[in-house]
C-alpha positions in Angstrom: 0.0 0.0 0.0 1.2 3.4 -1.2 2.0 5.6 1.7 3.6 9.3 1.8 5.3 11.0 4.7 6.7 14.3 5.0 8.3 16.8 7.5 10.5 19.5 7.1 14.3 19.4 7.7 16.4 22.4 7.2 13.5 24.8 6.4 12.7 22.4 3.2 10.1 19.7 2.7 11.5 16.3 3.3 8.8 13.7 1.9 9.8 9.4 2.3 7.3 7.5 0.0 6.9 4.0 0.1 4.8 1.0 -1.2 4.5 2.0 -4.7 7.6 0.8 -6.5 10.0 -2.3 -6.4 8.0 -4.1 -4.4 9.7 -7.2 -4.8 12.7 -5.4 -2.8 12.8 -6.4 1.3 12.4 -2.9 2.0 12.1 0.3 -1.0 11.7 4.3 -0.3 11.9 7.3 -2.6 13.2 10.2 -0.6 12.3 13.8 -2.1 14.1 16.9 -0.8 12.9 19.7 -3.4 13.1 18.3 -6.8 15.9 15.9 -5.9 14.7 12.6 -5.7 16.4 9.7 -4.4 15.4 5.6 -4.5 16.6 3.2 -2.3 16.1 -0.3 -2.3 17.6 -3.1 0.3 17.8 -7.0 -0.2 18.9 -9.7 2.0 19.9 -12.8 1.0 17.7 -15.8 2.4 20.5 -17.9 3.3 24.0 -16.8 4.5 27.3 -16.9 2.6 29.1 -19.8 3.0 33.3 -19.4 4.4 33.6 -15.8 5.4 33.9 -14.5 9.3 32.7 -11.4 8.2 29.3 -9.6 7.9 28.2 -9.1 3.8 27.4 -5.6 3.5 27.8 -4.2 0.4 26.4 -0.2 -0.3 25.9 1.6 -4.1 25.7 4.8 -5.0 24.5 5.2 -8.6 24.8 8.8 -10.2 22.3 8.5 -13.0 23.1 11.7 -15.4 19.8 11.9 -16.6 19.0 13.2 -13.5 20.6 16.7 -14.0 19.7 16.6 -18.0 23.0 15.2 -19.4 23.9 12.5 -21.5 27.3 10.3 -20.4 29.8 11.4 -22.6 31.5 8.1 -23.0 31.7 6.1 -26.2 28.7 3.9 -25.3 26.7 6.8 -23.7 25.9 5.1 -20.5 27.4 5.3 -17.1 29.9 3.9 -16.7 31.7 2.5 -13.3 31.4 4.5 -10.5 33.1 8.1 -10.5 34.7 9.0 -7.2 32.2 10.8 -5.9 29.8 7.7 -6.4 32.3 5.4 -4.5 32.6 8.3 -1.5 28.7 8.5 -1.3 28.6 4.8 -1.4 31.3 4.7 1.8 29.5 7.6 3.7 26.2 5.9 3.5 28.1 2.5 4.7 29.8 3.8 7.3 27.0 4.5 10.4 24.9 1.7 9.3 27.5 -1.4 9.5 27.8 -1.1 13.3 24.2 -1.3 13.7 23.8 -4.9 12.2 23.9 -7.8 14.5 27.6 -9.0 15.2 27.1 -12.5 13.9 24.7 -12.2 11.4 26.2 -13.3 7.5 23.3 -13.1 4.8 24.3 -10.6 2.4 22.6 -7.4 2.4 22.5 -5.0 -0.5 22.0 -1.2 -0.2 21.5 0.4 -3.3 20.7 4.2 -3.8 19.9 5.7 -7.4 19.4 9.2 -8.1 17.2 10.0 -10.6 16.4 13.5 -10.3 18.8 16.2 -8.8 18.1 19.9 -7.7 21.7 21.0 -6.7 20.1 23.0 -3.7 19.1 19.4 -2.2 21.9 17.0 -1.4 21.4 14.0 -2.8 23.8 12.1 -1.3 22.5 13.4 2.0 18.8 12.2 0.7 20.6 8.7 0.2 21.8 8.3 3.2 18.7 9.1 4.7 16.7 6.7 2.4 19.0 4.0 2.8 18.4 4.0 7.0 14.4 4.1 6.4 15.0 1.5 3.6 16.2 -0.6 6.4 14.4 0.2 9.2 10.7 -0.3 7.7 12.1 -3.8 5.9 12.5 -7.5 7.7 15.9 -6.9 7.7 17.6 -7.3 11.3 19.0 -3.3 11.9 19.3 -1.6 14.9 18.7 1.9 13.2 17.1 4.8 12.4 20.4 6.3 11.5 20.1 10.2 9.6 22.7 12.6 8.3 22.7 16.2 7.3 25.5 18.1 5.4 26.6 21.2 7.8 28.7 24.5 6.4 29.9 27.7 7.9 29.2 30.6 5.6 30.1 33.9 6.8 30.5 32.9 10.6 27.4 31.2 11.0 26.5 27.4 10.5 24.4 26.5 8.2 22.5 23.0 7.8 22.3 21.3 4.7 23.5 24.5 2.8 22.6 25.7 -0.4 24.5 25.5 -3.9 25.0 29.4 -3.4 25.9 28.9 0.4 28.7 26.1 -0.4 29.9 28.1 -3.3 31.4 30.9 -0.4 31.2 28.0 2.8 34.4 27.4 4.8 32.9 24.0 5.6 32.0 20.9 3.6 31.0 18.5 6.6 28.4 15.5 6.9 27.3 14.3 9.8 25.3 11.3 10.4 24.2 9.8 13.9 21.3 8.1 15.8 19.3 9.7 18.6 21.5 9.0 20.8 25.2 9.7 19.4 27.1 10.9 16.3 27.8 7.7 14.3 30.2 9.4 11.4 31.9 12.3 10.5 33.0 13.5 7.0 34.8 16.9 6.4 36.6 19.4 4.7 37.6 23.0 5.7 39.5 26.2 5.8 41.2 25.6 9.1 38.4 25.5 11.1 38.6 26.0 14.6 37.8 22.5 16.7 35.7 24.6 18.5 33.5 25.8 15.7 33.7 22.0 14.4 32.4 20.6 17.0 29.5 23.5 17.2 28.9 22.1 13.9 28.7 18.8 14.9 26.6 19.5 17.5 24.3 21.6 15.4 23.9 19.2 13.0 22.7 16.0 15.6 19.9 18.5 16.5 18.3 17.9 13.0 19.9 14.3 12.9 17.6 13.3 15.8 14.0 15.1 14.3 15.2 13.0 11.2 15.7 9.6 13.4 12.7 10.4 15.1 10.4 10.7 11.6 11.5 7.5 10.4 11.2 5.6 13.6 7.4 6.9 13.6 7.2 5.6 10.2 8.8 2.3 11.2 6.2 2.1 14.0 3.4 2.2 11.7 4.6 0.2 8.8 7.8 -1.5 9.4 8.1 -5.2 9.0 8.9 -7.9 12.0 12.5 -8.1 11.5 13.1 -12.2 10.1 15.2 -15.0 11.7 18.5 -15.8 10.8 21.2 -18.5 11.5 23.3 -17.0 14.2 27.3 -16.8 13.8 27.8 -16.6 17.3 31.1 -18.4 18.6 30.5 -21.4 20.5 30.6 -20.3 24.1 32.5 -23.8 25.3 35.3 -23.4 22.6 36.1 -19.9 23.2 36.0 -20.6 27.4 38.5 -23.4 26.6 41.1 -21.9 24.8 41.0 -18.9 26.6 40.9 -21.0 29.5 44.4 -22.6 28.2 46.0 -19.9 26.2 45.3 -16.2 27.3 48.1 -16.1 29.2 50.8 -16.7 26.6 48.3 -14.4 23.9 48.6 -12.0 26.3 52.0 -11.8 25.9 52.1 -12.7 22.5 50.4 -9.6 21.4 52.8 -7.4 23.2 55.8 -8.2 20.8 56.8 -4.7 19.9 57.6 -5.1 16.2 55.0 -5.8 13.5 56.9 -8.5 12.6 57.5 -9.9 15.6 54.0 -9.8 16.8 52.7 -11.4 13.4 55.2 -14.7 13.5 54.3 -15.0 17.2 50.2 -14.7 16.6 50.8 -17.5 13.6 52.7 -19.7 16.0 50.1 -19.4 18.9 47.4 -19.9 16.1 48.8 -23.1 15.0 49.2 -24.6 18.5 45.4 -23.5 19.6 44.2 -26.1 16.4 46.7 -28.6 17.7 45.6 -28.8 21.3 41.8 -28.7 20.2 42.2 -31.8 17.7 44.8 -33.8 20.2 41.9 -33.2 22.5 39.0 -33.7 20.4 39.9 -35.7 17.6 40.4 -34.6 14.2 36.8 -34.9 13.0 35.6 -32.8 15.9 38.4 -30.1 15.2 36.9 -30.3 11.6 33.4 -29.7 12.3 34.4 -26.7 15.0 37.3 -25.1 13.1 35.3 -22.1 12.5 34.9 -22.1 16.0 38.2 -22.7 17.0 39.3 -19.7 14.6 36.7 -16.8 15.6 37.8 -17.6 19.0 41.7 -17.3 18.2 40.5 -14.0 17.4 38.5 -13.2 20.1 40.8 -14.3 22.7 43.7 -11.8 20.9 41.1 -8.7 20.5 39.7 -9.0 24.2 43.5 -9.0 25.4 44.3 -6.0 23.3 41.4 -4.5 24.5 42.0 -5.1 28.3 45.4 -4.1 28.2 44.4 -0.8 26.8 41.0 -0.4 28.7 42.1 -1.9 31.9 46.4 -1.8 32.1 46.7 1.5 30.0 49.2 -1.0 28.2 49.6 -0.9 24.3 50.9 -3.7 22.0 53.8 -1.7 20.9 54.6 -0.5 24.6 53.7 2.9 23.7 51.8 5.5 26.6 48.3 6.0 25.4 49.3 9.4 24.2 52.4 8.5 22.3 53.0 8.7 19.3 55.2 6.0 17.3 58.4 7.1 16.2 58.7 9.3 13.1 61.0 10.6 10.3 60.8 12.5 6.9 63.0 13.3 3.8 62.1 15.8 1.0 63.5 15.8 -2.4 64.6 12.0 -2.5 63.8 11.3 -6.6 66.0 13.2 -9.1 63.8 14.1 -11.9 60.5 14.5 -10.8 59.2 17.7 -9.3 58.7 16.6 -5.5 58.9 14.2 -3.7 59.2 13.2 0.1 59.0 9.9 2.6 57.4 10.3 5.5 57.5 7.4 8.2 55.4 6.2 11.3 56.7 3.5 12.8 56.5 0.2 10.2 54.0 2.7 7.9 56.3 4.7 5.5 54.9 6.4 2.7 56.4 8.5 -0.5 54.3 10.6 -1.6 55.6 12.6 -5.0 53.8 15.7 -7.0 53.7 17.2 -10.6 53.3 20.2 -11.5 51.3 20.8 -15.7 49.4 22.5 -17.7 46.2 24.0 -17.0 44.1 21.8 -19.6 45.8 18.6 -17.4 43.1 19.1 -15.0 40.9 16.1 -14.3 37.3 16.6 -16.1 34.7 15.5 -14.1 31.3 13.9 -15.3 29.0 14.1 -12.4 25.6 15.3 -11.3 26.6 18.1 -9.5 28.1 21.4 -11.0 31.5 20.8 -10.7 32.9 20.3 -14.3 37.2 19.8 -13.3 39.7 20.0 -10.8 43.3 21.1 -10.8 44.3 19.8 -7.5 44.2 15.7 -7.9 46.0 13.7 -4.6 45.8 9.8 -5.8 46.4 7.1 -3.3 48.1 4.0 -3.9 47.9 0.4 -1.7 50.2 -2.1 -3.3 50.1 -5.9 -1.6 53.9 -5.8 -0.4 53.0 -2.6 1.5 51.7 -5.4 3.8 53.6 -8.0 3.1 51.3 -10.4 0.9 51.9 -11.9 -2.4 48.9 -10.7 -5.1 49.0 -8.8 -8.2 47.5 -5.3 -8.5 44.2 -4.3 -9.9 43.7 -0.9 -9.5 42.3 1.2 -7.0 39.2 -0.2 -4.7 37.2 1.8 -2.5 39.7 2.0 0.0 42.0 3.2 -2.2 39.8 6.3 -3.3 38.4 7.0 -0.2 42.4 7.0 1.6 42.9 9.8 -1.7 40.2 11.6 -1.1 40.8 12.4 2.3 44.5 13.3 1.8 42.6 15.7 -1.3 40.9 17.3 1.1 43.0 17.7 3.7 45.5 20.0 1.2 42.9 22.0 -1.1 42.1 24.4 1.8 46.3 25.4 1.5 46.5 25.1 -2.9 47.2 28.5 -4.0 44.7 30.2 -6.3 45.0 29.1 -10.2 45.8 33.3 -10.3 49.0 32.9 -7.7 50.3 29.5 -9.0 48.8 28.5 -12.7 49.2 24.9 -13.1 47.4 21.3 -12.4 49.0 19.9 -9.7 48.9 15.9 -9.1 50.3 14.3 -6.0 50.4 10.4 -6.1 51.5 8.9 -2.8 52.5 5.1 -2.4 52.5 3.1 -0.1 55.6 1.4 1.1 54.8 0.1 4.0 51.5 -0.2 6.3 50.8 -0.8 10.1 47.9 2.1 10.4 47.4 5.4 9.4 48.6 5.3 5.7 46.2 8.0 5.1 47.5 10.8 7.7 50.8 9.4 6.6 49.8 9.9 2.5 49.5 13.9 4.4 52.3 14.5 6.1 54.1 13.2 3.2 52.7 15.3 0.3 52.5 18.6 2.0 56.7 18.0 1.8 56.4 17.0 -1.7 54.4 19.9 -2.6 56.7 22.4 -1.0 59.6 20.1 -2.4 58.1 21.2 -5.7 57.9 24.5 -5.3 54.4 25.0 -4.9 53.3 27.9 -2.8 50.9 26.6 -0.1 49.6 29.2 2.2 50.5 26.6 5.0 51.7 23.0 6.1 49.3 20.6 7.0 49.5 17.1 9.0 47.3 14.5 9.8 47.1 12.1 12.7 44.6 9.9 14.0 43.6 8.8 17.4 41.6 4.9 18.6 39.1 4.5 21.4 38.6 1.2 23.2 35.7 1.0 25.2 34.0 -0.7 28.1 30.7 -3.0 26.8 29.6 -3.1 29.7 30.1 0.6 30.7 30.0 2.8 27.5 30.7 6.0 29.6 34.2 3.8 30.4 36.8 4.3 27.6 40.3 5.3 27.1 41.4 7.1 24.1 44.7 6.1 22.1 46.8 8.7 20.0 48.4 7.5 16.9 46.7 3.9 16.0 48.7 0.9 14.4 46.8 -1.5 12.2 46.7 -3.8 15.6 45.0 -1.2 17.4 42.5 0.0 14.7 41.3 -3.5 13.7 40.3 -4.5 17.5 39.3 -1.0 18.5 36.6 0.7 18.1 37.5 4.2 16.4 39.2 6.0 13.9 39.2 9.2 14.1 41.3 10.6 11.7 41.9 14.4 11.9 44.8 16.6 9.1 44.6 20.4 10.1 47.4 23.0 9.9 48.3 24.8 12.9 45.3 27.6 12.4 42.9 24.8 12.6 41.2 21.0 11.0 41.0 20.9 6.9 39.7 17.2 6.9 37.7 14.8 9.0 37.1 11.0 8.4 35.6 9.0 11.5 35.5 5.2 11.0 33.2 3.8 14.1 32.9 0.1 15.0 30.2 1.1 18.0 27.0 2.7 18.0 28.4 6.1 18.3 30.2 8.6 19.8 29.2 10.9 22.8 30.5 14.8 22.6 32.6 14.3 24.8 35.1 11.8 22.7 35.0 13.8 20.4 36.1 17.0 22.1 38.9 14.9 23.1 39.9 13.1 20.1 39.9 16.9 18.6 42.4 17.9 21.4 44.7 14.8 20.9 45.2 15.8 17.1 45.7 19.2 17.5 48.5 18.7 19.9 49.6 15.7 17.8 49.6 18.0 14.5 52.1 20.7 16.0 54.4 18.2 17.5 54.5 16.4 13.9 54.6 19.9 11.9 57.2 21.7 14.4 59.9 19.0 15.5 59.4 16.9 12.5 58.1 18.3 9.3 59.9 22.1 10.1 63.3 20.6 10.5 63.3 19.3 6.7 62.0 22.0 5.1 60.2 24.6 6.4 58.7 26.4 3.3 58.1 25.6 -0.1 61.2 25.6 -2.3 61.6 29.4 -4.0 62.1 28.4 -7.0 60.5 24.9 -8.8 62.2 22.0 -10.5 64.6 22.4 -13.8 62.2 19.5 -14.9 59.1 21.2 -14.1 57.4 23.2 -17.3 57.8 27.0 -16.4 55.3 29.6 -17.3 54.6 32.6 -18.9 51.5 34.3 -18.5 48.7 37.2 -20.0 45.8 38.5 -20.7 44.3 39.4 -23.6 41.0 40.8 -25.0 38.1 38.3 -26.0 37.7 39.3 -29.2 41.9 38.7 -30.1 41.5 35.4 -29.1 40.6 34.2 -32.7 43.7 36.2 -33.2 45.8 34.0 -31.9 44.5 30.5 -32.7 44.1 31.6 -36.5 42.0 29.9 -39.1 42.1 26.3 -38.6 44.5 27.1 -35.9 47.0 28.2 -38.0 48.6 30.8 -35.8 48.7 29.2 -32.3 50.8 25.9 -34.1 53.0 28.0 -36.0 54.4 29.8 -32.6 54.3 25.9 -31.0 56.3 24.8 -34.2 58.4 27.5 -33.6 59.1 27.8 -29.9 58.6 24.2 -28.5 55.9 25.6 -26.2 52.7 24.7 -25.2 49.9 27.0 -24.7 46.3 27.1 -22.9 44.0 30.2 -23.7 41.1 30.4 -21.6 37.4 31.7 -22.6 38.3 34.9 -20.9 41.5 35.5 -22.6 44.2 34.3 -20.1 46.8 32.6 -21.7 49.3 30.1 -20.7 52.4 29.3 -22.0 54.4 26.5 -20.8 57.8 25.4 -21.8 60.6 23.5 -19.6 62.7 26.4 -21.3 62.2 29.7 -20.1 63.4 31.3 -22.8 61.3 29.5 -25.5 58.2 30.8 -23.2 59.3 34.2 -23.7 59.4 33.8 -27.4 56.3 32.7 -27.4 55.1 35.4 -25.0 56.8 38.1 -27.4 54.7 36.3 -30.1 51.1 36.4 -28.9 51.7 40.1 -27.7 52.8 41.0 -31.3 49.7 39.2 -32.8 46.9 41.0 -30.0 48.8 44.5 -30.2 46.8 47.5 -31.0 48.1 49.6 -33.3 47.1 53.7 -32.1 47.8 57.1 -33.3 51.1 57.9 -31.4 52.3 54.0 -30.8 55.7 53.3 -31.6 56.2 49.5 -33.0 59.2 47.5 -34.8 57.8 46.7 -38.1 59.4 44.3 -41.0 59.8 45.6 -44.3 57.2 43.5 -46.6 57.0 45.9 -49.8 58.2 48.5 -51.3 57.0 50.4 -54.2 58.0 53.4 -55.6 56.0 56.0 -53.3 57.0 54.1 -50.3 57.2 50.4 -48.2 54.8 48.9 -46.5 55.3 47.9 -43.2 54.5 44.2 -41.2 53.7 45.3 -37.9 52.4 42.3 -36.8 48.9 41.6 -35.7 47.8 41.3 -39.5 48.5 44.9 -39.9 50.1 46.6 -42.5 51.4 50.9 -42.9 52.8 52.7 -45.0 56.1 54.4 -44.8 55.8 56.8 -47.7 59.6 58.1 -49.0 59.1 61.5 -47.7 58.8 60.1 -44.2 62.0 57.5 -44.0 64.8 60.2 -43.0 65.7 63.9 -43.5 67.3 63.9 -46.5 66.2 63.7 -50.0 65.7 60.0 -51.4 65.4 59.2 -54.8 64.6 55.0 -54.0 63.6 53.4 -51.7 65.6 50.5 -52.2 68.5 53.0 -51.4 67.8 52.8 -47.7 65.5 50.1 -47.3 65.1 46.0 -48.3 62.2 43.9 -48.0 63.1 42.1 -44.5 64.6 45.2 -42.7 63.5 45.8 -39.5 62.8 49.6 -38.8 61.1 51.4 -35.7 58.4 53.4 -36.9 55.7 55.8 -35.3 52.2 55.4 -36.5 51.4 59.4 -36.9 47.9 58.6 -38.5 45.2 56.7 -39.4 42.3 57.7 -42.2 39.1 57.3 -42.4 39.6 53.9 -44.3 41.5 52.0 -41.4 44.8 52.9 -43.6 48.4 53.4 -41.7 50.7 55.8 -42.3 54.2 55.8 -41.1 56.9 57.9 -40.4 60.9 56.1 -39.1 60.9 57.1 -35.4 64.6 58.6 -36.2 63.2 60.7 -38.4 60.5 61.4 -35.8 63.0 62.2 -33.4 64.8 65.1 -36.3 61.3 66.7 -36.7 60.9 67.0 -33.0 64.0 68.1 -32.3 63.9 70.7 -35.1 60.8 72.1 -33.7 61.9 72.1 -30.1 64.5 74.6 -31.4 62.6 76.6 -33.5 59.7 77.2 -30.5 63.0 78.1 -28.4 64.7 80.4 -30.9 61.2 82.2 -31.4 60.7 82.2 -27.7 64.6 84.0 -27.1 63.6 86.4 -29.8 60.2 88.2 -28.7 61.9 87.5 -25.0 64.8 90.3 -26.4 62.3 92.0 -28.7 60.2 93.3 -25.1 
């Protein structure tokens, strides 16, 4: 049965419809906010997936282009995979709904959220997010929801929810927020050094309208949802896990508190491998077979509840570090010979080397999304290879992860990229991953700020990133302790990461990755505490020490750049029929040259001196010629009255033979050749758009002449009174 609900969110109508479409989905909404509109459909699969320890959760994101009136511009003209944008969506909307499935349930469930119509005033992404939450809630799915989000900016010193297109044009704030009525369940943001203060203002502004939203769909849930269906339960076996903790925490406890990766991984194997022995010499071997899964989600129980205690109850972390400390660290800029930056930056066993290029303006990355923005100039790519690890499998190109890590390194640096006005080119930092034991991602930031000033590039400040864990007590969730700098150990048993890159003014990116059912203010006020002092620590004693600035001047092997601007109307000037003119100066010079719709143009060459060629070129072709202007023009004719000047720009004067010196000339092949250069003054042009010349020597004669005369006349009637 069709049924419409609506309330208002941010001062717009928010309207959830469901029972009309794609019924044969376990649970199907169409969210409209204005004019976008937003379907979501969930499935479960009857039966769980067979061989996995993990819960089956998979989220899309489908930007549909005819939504915003375009047609794909591929070769096929459909959409194509997922642009980045898509696969961020697709993560944010993930992100506060996985904690609320049950820990041991493994049917796959699919979330799938299609746009189909956009009004850029109304975030569609934020409309998915809240569809896919009600989606869940009203279906038999087992979910512990409502969940809602809102997108938050800060235009002009006030917060604004959900802004408009207008609003984030001029915002200092791109943050989403989504939470339960109870907590804040993730964070996603970028900003112009934010205060934490303001942030969490933000934050707290935006769980205001998170919990009307939560509240709205749990009504609706109320009245129409579904009794949530039965599944096969995961659950260990209690009497496996109690043995083998009974026989081996002691020595995991230990085990785990091996201070190298390394170390720590060989011991865990060894302990892993005795555990299946003891239970089959115990058992029997057909036992052991039928529990094994057993046996192995308790091996991993037993190591995550002694990380945990250690931390929650001993203060005591696997790598022997205080709870506030971070691991050891060390940086190097300029460590690759040819390229135009590059830097290592290291955190413990996670090293990363992050490297930038500098190009031309028309290398910008051309986006083909549903929102309005067409390019970008600024592109930070992240890279996960298997030996960064340690594990033996080929590449296959980026994955979520690998976009999302990108993304927030991307956003953690645009807030410091100098204006395309101060510093003209497309800048792309690629960082890769050498090694990883946690925090690749703050590490990917660290390391490409020193690339970037390595390179030369001009940012208005350096920025670091660092992020902090949280272990908490299940029985007593007011009873945590907070962690700074997390290892991969640390982040896969805890139950936070909050990842946090600012400069020292304040945050430029968020990403908060929550294994609980939330976080209370007051974790986050800390956790915003702990990164900024961590930030200044890692930008003063270790960033500062390498290089403190960016590099005055930018790589030999980086394109330099000349730069103007020119009138509209010359720009067919300078391209030429068929673009005749623009390749004849590229033929000529080496260059290569961008012009702009509103007449900038760009001129790039890895020789300075071939970009001032060309410069010298263009400005000769988009002169204008004026009564008064004195030019160097090339001799193209001459007849017997005169020769006609080149003087560039597709003009032509004449230098008639009276006006080419003082004395007499009888031809004008006397003085002049076709090919001469001569300075000439333009003294006027007729009513016909015709040019007429006079040599600026002889310019010079005539002025002086007449200076003379005016001052002989002037001595005379002086003498005469």
């Amino acid at each position: 049965m069709f049924k419409s609900y609506e309330m208002e969110l941010a001062g717009r109508k928010l309207v959830i419809e469901t029972g009309k479409i794609a019924g044969l989905a376990n649970g199907s909404v169409v969210v409209k906010y204005g004019d976008t509109v937003v379907m979501v459909n969930v499935t479960a699969s009857k039966e769980p997936r067979e061989g996995i320890d993990f819960f089956p959760l998979s989220v899309d994101y489908e930007e549909k282009l005819y939504a915003v009136g375009k047609i794909p511009g591929s070769f096929q003209k459909r959409e194509g995979k997922p642009s980045d944008k898509a696969v961020l969506t697709s993560r944010a909307i993930d992100r506060p709904l996985r904690p609320l499935f049950p820990k041991d349930f493994r049917n796959d469930v699919c979330v799938v959220a299609t746009a189909l119509s956009v009004e850029q005033d109304n975030s569609p992404e934020v409309a998915a997010m809240i569809g896919a939450s009600a989606a869940l809630s009203i279906s038999d799915i087992p979910f512990g929801g409502p969940t809602a989000a809102v997108n938050v900016g800060y235009v002009n010193g006030q917060i604004v929810i959900n802004p408009t297109e207008e609003q984030r044009k001029i915002s200092d704030l791109t943050l989403t927020v989504a939470g339960t009525k109870e907590k804040i369940a993730m964070i996603e943001a970028g900003a112009n050094e934010i205060p934490e203060e303001t942030m969490l203002e933000a934050i707290k502004q935006a769980h205001v309208e998170i919990k009307k939203v939560c509240k709205f769909i749990s009504d609706i849930k109320a009245e129409i949802g579904k009794p949530k269906f039965e599944y096969q339960s995961f659950a260990v076996d209690p009497e496996v896990y109690a043995e083998i903790e009974n026989e081996f925490k002691d020595r995991m406890y230990k085990d785990v508190q091996a201070q190298d990766k390394m170390d720590r991984d060989i011991a865990i194997d060894k302990i892993s491998e005795d555990i299946i022995n003891f239970y089959t010499e115990k058992h029997g071997e057909e036992v052991a077979e039928e529990k094994m899964r057993d046996i192995k989600d308790s091996i991993h129980d037993l190591e995550k509840k002694c990380v945990r205690e250690m931390i929650l109850e001993h203060h005591i972390r696997p790598d022997g570090r205080k709870i506030d400390e971070i691991r050891p660290l060390s940086c190097e800029v300029g460590v690759l010979p040819r390229v135009h930056g590059s830097a290592i930056f290291t955190r413990g066993r996670t090293q990363v080397m992050s490297i930038a290029t500098l190009g031309m303006k028309s290398e910008e990355q051309i986006l083909d999304g549903i929102d309005t923005e067409e390019s970008k100039r600024y592109m930070h790519q992240y890279n996960f290879p298997a030996y960064s690890v340690g594990e033996a499998r080929p590449s296959r190109g980026p994955g979520r992860r690998e976009i999302g890590h990108g993304a927030l390194a991307e956003k953690a640096l645009v807030p410091v990229i100098p204006s395309e006005d101060e510093f003209p080119y497309s800048i792309r930092v690629v960082s890769e991953v050498l090694s990883s034991n946690g925090s690749t991602s703050q590490a990917s930031i660290c390391g490409s700020t020193l690339a970037l000033m390595d390179a030369g590039v001009p940012i208005k400040a350096p920025v670091a990133g660092i992020s902090t864990g949280l272990v908490t007590d299940k029985e007593n969730p007011d009873r945590y302790v907070m962690i700074t700098d997390i290892q991969g150990l640390e982040d896969f048993f805890g139950d936070m990461d909050f990842k946090v890159g600012g400069t020292h003014k304040g945050i430029t990116a968020i990403q908060v990755d929550i294994k609980v059912d939330g976080l209370t203010y007051d974790i986050i006020a800390e956790a915003f505490e702990r990164t900024k002092n961590a930030r200044k620590y890692i930008l003063d004693d270790i960033m500062a020490p390498q290089i403190s600035e960016p590099r005055k001047e930018i790589s030999k092997y980086a394109p330099s750049i000349e730069k103007m601007t020119i009138k509209v109307d010359k720009i067919k000037d300078v391209i030429g029929p068929g673009g005749k003119v623009i390749n004849k100066i590229i033929d000529e010079t080496g260059v290569k040259i961008d012009i702009e719709e509103d007449g900038r143009v760009f001129i790039y060459s890895s020789d300075s001196e071939s970009a001032k060629k060309a410069l010298a070129m263009v400005v000769d072709i988009v002169k204008e010629i004026e009564v008064g202007g004195i030019y160097d023009g090339t001799v193209s004719r001459i007849m017997p009255f005169g020769a006609f000047i080149d003087l560039g720009a597709g003009k032509e004067g004449l230098l008639h033979i009276s006006k080419i010196a003082k004395q007499r000339i009888e031809n004008v092949e006397d003085v002049l050749k076709v090919g001469d250069t001569v300075k000439v003054k333009v003294y006027e042009i007729d009513d016909q758009d015709r040019i007429n010349l006079i040599t600026k020597e002889l310019d010079d004669i005539r002025k002086a002449e007449k200076e003379e005369r005016e001052k002989a006349k002037s001595e005379k009637d002086n003498k005469d009174e």
